[in-house]
MIDOSE-1310 file (N, C-alpha, C; in nm, 2 decimals, decimal comma, always signed):
residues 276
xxxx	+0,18/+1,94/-1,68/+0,17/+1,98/-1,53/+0,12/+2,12/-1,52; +0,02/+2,17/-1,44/-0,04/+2,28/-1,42/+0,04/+2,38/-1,32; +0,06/+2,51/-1,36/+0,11/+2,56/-1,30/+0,02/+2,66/-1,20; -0,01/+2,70/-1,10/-0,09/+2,75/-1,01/-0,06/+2,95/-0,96
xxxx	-0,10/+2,97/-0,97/-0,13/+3,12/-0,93/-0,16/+3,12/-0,79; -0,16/+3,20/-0,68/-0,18/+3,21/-0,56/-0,34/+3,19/-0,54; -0,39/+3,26/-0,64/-0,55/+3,26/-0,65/-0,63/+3,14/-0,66; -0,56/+3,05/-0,78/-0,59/+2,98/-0,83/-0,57/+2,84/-0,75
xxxx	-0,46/+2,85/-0,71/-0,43/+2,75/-0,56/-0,50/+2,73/-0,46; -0,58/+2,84/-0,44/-0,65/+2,87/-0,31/-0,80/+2,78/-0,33; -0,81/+2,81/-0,47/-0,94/+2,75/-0,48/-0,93/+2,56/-0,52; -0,85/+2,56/-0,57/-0,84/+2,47/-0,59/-0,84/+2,36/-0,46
xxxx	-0,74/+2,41/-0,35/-0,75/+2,34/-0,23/-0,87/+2,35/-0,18; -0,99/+2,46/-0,18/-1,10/+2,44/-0,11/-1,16/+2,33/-0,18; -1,16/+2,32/-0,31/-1,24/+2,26/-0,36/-1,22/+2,09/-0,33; -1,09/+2,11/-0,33/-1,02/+1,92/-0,30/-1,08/+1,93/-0,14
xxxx	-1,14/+2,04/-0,03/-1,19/+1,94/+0,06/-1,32/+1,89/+0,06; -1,39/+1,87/-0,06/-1,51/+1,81/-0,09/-1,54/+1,69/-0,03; -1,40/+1,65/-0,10/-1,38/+1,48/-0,07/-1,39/+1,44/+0,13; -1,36/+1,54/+0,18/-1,37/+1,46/+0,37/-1,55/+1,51/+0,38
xxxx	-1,65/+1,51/+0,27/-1,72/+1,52/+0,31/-1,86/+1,40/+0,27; -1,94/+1,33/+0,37/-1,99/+1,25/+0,28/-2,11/+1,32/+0,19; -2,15/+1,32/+0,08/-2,28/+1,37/-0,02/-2,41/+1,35/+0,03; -2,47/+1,48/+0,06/-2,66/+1,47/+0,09/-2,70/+1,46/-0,01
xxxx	-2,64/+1,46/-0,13/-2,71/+1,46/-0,26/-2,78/+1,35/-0,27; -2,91/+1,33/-0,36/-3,02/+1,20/-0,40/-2,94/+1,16/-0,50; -2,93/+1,03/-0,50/-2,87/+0,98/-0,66/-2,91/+0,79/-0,62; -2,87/+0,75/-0,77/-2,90/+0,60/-0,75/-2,76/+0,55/-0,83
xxxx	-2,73/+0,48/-0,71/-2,60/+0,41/-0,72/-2,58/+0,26/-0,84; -2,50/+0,24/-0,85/-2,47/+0,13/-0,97/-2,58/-0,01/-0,88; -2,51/-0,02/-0,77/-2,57/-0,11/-0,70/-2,72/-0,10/-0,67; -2,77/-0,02/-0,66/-2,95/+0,01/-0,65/-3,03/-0,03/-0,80
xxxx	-2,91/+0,04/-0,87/-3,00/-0,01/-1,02/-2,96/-0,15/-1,08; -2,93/-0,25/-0,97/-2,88/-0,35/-1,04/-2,76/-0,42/-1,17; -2,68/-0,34/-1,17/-2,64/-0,32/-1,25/-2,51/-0,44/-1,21; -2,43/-0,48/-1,28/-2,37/-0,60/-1,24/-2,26/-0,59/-1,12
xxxx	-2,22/-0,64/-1,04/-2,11/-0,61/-0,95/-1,96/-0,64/-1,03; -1,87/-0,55/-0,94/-1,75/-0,56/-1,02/-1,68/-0,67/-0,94; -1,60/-0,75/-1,03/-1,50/-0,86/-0,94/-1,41/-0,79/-0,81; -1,45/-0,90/-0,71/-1,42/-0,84/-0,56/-1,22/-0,83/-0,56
xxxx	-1,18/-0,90/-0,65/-1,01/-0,87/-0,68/-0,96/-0,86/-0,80; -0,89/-0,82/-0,82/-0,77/-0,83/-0,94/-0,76/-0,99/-0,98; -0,78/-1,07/-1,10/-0,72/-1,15/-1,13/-0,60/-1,14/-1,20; -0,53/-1,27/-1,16/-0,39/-1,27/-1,19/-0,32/-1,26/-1,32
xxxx	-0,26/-1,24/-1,42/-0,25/-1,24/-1,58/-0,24/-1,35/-1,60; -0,28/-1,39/-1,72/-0,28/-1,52/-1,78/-0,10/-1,52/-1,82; -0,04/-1,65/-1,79/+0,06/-1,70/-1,83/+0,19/-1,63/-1,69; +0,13/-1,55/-1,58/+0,27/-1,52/-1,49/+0,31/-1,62/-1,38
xxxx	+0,43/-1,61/-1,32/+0,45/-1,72/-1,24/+0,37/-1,68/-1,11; +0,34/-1,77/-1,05/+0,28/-1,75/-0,89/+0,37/-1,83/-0,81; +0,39/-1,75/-0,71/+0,45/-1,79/-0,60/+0,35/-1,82/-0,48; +0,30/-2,00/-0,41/+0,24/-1,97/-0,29/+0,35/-1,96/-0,20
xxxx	+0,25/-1,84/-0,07/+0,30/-1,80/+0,01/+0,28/-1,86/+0,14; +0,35/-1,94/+0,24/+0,36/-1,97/+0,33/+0,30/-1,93/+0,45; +0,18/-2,02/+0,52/+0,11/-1,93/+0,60/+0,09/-1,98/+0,79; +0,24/-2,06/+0,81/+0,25/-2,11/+0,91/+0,28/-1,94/+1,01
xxxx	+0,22/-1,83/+1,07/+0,24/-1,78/+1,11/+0,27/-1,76/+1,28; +0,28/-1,91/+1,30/+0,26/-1,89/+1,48/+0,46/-1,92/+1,48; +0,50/-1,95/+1,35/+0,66/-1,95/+1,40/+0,72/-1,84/+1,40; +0,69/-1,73/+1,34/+0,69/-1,61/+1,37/+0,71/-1,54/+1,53
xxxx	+0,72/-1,61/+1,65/+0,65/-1,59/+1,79/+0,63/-1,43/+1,79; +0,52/-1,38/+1,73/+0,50/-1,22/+1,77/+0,45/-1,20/+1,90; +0,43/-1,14/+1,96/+0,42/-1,01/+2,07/+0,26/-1,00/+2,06; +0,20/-1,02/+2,17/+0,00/-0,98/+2,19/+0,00/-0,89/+2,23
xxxx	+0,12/-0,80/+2,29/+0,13/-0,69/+2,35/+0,08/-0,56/+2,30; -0,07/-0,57/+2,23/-0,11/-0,46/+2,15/-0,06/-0,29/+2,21; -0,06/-0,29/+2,33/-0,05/-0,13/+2,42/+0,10/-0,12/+2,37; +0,21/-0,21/+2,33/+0,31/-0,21/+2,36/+0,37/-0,16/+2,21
xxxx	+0,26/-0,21/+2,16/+0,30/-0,26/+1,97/+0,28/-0,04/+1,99; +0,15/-0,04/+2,00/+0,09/+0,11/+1,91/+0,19/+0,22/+2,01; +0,27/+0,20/+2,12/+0,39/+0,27/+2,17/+0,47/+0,24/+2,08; +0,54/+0,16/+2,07/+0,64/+0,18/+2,02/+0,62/+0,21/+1,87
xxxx	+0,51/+0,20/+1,81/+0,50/+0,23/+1,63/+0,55/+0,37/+1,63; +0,66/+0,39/+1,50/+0,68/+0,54/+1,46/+0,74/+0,50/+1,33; +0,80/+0,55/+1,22/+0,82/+0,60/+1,07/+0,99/+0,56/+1,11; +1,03/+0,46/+1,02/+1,15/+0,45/+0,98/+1,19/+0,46/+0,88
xxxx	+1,32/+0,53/+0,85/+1,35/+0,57/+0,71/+1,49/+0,48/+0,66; +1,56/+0,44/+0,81/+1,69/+0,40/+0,76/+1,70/+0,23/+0,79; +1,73/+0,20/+0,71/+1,74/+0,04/+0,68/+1,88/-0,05/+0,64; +1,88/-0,19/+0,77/+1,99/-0,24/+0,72/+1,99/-0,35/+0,61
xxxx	+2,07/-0,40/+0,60/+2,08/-0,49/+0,44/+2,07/-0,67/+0,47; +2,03/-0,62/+0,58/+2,01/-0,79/+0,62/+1,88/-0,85/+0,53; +1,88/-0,97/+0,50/+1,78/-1,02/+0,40/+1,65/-1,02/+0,48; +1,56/-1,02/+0,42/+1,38/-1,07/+0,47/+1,35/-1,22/+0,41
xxxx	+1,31/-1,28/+0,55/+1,27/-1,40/+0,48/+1,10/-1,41/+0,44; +1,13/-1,54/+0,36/+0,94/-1,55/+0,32/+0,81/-1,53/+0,38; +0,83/-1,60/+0,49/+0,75/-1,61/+0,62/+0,69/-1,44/+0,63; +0,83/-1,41/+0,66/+0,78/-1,23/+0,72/+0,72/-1,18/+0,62
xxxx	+0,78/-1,20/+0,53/+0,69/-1,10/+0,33/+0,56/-1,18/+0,35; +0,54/-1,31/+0,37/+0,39/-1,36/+0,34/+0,30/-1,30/+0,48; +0,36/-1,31/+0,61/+0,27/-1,22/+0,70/+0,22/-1,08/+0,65; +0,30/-1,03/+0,59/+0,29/-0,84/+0,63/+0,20/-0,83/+0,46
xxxx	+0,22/-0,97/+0,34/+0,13/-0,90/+0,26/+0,01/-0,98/+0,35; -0,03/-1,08/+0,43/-0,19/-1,13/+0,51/-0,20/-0,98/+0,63; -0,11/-0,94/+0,66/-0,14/-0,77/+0,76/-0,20/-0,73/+0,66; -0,22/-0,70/+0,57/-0,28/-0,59/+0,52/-0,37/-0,60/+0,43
xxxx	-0,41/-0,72/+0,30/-0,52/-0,76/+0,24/-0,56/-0,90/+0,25; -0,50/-0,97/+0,38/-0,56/-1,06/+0,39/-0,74/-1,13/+0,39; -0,75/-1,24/+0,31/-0,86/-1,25/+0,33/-0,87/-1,39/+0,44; -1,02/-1,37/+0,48/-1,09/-1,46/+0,62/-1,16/-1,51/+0,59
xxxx	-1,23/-1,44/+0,50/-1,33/-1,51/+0,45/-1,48/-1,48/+0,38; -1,57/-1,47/+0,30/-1,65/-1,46/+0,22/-1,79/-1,42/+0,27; -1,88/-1,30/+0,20/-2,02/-1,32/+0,24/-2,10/-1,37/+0,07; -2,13/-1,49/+0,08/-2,23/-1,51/+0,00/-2,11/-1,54/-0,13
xxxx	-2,11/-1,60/-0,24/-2,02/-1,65/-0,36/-1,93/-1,54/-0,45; -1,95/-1,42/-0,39/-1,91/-1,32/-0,48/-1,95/-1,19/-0,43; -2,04/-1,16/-0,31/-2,05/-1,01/-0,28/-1,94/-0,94/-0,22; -1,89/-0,98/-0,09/-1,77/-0,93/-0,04/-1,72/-1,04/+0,01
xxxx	-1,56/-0,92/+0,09/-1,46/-1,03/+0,19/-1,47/-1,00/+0,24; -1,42/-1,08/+0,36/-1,37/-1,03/+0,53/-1,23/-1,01/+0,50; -1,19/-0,94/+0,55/-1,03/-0,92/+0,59/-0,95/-0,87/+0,67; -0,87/-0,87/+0,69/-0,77/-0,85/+0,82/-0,79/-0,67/+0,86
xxxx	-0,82/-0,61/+0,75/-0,86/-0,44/+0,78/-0,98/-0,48/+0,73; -1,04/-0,36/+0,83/-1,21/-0,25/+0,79/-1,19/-0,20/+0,64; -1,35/-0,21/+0,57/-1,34/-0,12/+0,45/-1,46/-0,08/+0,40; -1,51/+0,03/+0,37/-1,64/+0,08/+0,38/-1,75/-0,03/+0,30
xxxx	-1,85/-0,05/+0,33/-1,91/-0,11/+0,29/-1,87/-0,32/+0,22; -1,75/-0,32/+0,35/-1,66/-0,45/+0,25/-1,63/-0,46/+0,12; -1,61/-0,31/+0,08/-1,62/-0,33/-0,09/-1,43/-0,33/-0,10; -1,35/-0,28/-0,06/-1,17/-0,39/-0,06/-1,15/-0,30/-0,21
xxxx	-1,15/-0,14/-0,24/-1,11/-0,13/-0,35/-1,00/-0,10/-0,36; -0,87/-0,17/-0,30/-0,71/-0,13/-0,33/-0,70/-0,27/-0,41; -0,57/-0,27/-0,44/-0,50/-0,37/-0,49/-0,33/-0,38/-0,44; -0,25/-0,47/-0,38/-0,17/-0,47/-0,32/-0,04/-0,50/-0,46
xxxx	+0,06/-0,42/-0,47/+0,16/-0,43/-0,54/+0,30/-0,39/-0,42; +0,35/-0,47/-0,48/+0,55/-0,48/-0,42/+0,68/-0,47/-0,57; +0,73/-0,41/-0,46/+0,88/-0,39/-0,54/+0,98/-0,51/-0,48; +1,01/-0,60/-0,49/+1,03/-0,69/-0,43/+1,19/-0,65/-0,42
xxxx	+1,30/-0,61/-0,32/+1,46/-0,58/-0,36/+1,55/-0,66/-0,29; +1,50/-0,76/-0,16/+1,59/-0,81/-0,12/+1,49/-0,90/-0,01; +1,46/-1,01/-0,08/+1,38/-1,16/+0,02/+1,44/-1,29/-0,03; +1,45/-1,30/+0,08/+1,49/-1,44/+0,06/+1,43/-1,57/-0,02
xxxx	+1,51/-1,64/-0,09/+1,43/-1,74/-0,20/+1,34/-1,64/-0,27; +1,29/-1,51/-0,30/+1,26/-1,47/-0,42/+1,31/-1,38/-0,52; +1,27/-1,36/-0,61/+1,35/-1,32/-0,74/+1,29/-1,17/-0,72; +1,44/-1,08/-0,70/+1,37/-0,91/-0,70/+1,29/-0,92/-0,81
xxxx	+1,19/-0,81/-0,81/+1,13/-0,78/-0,89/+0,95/-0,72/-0,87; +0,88/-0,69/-0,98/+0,76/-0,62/-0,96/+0,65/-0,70/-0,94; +0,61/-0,73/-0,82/+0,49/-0,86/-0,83/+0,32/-0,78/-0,82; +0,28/-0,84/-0,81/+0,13/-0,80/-0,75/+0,05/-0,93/-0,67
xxxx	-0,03/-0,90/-0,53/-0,06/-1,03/-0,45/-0,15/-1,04/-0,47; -0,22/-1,17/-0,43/-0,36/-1,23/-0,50/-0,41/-1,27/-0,39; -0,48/-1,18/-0,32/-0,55/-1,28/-0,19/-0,64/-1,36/-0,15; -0,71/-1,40/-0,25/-0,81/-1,52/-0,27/-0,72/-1,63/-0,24
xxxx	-0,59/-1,62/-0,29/-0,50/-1,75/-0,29/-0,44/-1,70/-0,20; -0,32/-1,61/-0,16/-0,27/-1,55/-0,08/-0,09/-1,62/-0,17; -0,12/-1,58/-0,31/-0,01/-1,59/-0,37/+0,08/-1,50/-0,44; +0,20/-1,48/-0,45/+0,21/-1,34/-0,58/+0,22/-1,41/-0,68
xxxx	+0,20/-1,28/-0,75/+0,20/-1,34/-0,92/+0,34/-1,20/-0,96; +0,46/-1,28/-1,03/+0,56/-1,17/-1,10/+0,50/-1,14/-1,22; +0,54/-0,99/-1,17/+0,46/-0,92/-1,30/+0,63/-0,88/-1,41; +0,72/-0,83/-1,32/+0,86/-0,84/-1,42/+0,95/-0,83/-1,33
xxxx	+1,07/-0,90/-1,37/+1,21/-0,92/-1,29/+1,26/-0,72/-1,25; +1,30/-0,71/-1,19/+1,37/-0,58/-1,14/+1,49/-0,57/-1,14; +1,56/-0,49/-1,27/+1,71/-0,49/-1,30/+1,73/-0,33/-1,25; +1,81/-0,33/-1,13/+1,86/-0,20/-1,07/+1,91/-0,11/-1,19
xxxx	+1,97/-0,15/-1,31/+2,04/-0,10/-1,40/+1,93/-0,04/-1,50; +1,84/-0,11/-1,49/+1,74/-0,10/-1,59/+1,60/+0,00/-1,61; +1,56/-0,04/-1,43/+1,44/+0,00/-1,36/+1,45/+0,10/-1,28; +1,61/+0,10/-1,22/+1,62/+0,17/-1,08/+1,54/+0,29/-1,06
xxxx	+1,60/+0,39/-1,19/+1,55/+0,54/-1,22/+1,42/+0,53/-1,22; +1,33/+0,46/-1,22/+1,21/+0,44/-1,28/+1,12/+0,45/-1,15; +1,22/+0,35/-1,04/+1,17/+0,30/-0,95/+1,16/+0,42/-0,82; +1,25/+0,50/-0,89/+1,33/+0,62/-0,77/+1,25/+0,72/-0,85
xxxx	+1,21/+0,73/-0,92/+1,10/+0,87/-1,03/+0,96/+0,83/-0,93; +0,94/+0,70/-0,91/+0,79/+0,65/-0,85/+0,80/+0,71/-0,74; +0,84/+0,68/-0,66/+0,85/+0,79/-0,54/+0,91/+0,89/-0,47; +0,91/+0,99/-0,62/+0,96/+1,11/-0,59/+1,11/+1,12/-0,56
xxxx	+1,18/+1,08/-0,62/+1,35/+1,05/-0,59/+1,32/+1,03/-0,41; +1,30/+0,98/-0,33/+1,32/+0,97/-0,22/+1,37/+0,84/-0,19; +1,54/+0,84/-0,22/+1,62/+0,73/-0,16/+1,63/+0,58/-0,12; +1,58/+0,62/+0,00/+1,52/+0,55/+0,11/+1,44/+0,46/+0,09
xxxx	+1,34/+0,48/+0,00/+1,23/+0,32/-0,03/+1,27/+0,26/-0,11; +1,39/+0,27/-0,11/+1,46/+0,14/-0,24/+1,57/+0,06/-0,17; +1,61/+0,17/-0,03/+1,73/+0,11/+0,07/+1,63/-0,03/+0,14; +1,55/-0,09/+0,16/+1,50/-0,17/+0,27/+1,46/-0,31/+0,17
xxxx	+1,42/-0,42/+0,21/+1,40/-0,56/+0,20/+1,28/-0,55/+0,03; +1,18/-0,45/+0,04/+1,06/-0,43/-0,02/+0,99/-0,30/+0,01; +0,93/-0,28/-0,11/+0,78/-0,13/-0,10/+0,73/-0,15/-0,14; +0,58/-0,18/-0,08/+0,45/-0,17/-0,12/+0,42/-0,06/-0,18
xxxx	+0,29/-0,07/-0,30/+0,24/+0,03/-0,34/+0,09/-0,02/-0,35; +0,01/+0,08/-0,33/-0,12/+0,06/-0,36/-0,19/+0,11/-0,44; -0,28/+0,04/-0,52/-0,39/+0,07/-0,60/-0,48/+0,11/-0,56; -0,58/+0,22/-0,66/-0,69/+0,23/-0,61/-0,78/+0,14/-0,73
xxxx	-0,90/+0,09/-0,67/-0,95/+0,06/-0,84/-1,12/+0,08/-0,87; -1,09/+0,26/-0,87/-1,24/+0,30/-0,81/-1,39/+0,26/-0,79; -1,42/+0,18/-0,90/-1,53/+0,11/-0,94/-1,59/+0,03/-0,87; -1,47/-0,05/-0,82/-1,50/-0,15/-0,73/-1,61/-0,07/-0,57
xxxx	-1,57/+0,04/-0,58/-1,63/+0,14/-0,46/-1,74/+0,22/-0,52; -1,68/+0,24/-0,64/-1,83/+0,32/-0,67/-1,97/+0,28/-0,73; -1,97/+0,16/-0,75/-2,07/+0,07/-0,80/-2,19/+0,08/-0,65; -2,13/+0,08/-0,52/-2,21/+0,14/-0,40/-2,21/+0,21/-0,39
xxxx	-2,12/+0,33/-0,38/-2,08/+0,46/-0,35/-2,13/+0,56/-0,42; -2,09/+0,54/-0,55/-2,11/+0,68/-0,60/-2,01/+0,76/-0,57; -2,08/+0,89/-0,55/-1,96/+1,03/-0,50/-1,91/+1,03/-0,43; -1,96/+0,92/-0,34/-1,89/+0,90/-0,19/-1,75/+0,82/-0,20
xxxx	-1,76/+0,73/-0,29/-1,59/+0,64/-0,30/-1,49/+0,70/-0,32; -1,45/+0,78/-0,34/-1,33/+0,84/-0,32/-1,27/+0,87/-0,18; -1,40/+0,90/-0,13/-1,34/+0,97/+0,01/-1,33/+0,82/+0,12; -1,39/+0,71/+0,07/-1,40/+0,57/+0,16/-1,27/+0,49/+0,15
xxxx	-1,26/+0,50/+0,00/-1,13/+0,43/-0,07/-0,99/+0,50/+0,01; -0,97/+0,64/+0,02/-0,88/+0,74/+0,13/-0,86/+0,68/+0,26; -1,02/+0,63/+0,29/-1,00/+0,57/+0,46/-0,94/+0,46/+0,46; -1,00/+0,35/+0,41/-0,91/+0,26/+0,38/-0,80/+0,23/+0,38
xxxx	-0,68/+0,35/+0,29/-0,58/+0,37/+0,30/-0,53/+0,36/+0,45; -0,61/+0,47/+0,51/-0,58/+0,45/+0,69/-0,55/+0,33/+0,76; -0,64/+0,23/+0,71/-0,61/+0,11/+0,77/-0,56/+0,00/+0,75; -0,51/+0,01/+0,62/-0,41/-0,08/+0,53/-0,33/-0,04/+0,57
xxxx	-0,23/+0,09/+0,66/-0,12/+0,13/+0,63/-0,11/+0,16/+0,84; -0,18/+0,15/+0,86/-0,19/+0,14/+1,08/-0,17/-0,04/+1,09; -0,22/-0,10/+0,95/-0,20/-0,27/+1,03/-0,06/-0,30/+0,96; -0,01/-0,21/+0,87/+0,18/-0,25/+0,83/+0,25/-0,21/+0,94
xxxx	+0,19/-0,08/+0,97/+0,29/+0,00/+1,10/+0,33/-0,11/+1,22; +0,17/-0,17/+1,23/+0,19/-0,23/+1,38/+0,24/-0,36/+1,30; +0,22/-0,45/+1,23/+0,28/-0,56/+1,22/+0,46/-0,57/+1,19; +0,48/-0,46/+1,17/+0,66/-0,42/+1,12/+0,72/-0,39/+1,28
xxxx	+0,63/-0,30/+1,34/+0,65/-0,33/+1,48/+0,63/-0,45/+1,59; +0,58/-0,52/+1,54/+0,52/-0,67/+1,65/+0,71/-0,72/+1,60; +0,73/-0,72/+1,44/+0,84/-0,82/+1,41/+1,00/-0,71/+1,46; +0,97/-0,62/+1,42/+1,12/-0,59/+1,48/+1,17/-0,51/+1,34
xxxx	+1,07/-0,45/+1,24/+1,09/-0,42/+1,15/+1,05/-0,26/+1,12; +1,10/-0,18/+0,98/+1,05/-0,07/+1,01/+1,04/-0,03/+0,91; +0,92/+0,10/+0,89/+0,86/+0,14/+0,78/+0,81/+0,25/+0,74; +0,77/+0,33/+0,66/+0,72/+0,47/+0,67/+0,61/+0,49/+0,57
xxxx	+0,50/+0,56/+0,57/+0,41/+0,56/+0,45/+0,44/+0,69/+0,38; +0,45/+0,67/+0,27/+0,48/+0,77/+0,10/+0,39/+0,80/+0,08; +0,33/+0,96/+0,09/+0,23/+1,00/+0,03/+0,26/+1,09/-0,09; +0,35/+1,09/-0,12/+0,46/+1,19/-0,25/+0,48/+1,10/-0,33
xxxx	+0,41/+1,07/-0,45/+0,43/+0,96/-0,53/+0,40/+1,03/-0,65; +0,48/+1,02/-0,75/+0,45/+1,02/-0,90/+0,39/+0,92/-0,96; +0,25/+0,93/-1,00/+0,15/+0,85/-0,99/+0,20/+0,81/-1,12; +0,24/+0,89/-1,23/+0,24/+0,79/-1,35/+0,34/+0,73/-1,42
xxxx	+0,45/+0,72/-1,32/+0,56/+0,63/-1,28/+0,54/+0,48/-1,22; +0,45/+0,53/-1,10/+0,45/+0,42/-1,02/+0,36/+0,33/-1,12; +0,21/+0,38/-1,18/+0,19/+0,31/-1,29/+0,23/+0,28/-1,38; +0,30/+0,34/-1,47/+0,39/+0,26/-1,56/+0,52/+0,13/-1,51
xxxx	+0,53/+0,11/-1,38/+0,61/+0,05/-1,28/+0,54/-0,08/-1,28; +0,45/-0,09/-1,29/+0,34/-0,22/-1,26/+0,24/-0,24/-1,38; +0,29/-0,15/-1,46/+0,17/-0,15/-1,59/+0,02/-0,12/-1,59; -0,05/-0,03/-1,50/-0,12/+0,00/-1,48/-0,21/+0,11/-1,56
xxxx	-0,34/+0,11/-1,54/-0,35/+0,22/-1,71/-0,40/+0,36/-1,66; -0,40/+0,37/-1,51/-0,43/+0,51/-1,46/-0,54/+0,53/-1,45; -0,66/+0,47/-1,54/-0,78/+0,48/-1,51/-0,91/+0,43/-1,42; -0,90/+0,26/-1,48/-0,99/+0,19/-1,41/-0,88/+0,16/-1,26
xxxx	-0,73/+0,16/-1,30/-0,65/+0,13/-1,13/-0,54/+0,23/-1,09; -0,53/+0,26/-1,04/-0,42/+0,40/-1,02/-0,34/+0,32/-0,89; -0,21/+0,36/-0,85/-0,13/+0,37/-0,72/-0,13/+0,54/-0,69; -0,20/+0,51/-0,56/-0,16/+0,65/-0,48/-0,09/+0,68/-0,32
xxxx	-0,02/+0,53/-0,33/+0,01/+0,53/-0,20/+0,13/+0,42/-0,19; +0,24/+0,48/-0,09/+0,34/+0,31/-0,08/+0,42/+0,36/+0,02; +0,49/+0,21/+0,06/+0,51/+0,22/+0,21/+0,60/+0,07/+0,20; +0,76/+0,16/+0,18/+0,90/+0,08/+0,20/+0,89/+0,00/+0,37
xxxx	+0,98/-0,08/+0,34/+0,98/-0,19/+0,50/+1,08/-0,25/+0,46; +1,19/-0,25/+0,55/+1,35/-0,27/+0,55/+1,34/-0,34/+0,74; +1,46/-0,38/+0,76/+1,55/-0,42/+0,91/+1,58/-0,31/+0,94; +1,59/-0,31/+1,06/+1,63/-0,17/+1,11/+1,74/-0,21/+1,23
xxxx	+1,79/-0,09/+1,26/+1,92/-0,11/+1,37/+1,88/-0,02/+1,47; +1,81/-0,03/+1,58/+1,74/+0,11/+1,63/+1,82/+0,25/+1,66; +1,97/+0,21/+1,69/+2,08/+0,30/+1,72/+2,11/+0,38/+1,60; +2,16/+0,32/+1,46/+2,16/+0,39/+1,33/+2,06/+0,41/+1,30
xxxx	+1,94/+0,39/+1,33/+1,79/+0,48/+1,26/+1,76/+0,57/+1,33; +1,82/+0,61/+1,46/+1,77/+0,74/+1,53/+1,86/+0,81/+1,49; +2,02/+0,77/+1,48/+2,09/+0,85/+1,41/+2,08/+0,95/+1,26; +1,96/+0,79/+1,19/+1,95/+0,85/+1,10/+1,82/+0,93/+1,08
xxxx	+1,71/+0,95/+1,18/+1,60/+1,02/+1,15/+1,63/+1,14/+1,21; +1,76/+1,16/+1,33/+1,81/+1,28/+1,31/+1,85/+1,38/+1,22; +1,89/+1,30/+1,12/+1,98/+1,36/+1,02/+1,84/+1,45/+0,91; +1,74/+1,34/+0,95/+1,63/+1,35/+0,83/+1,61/+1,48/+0,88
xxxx	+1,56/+1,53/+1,03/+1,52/+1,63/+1,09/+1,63/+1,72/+1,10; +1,74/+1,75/+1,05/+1,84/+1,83/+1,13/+1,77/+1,99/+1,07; +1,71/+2,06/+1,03/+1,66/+2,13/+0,99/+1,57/+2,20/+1,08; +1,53/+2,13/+1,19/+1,45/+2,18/+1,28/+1,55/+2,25/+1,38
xxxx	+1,69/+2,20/+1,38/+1,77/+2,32/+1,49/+1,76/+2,40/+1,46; +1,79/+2,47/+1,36/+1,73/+2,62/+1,29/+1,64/+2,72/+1,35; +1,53/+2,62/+1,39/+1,41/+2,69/+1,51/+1,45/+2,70/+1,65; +1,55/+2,66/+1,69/+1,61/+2,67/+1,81/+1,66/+2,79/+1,85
């Protein structure tokens, strides 16, 4: 781990805002020179269990009340222990990489979020801690099928530390039903992109994590997005090799009690009386 000088900090942050910028530069992209396309998902490991996921979503009766949903959306941190059933875990992983449907046998998807050029380079991973009919544990979802596949059982005793090192010891995303984590898996973006995927892959993020907000809010649920992640935790968490797929992103979703979660995001903020 690098230690920083005031100087040396300084520059370093100018330099990281490269990335909010798109490249005038001339260059010829993977895709211009023909070069092969990368597979539009993750396949599943050979030999893991799959679980299909249930896709009756009109029993669910959500709320069309879009003006109502993006009011009331805000960051929940405190979570009760009431179980999540399947239904809801199979909506909220179709909120966010669901697929709709195909252009052409293999070029892109349609899906439930925008993504620059339809090129879809996350990959959707769960900590799975408390759903109903499934076995806790580390899965990864497969949205061609709209199935998970267990990647390893999740022993509190075993993993916990592991699980609480991934997101920066921060408590709280291990208190709630499940946490998402996301992958990035750059290629898949830069095979069009080039210099530019990094900064599209980021936006992305934007809109994988605005369609959890509001769909946690349509059900009555609540959530916060993690941008404090010890990246080579969270990959070693899911077996990941840091290179061709990295996690840089995750976002716990628990029950909520609205009276003990104001209580408790008071508690989170009490630091601000101080400025008073």
């Amino acid at each position: 781990m690098k230690v920083y000088n005031d100087t040396e900090l300084q520059e370093e942050i100018k330099d990281r805002r490269k990335y909010l910028l798109f490249a005038e530069d001339e260059f010829e992209t993977d895709q211009y020179l023909k070069r092969p396309q990368p597979p539009l998902v993750k396949e599943a490991k050979a030999g893991t269990k799959k679980i299909t996921l249930p896709k009756n979503f009109e029993d669910l009766g959500l709320t069309r009340d879009l003006a109502a949903m993006m009011y009331r959306r805000r960051s929940h941190r405190v979570y009760t222990e009431e179980t999540m059933d399947l239904l809801t875990l199979s909506f909220l992983c179709y909120a966010q990489q669901g697929v709709k449907g195909r252009r052409g046998k293999k070029y892109a998807t349609l899906r439930t979020v925008p993504s620059g050029g339809a090129r879809h380079a996350m990959e959707l991973y769960l900590l799975v801690l408390n759903v109903e009919d499934l076995e806790a544990g580390m899965y990864h979802y497969l949205p061609m099928t709209h199935e998970l596949e267990l990647l390893k059982a999740y022993d509190p005793e075993m993993d916990g530390a592991t699980a609480l090192s991934s997101v920066c010891e921060q408590d709280f995303c291990l208190t709630g039903n499940v946490c998402f984590y996301y992958a990035a898996v750059p290629y898949r973006c830069e095979w069009r992109y080039a210099i530019d995927a990094m900064r599209l892959i980021l936006l992305d993020a934007g809109h994988v994590s605005e369609n959890l907000y509001l769909a946690c809010t349509a059900m009555g649920l609540g959530t916060c997005a993690i941008g404090a992640l010890d990246t080579p935790t969270s990959d070693a968490l899911f077996d990941l090799d840091s290179e061709s797929e990295t996690i840089f992103y995750a976002m716990p979703v628990g029950h909520i009690n609205e009276a003990e979660n104001e209580d408790g995001e008071q508690a989170f903020y009490a630091f601000l009386k101080d400025e008073e």
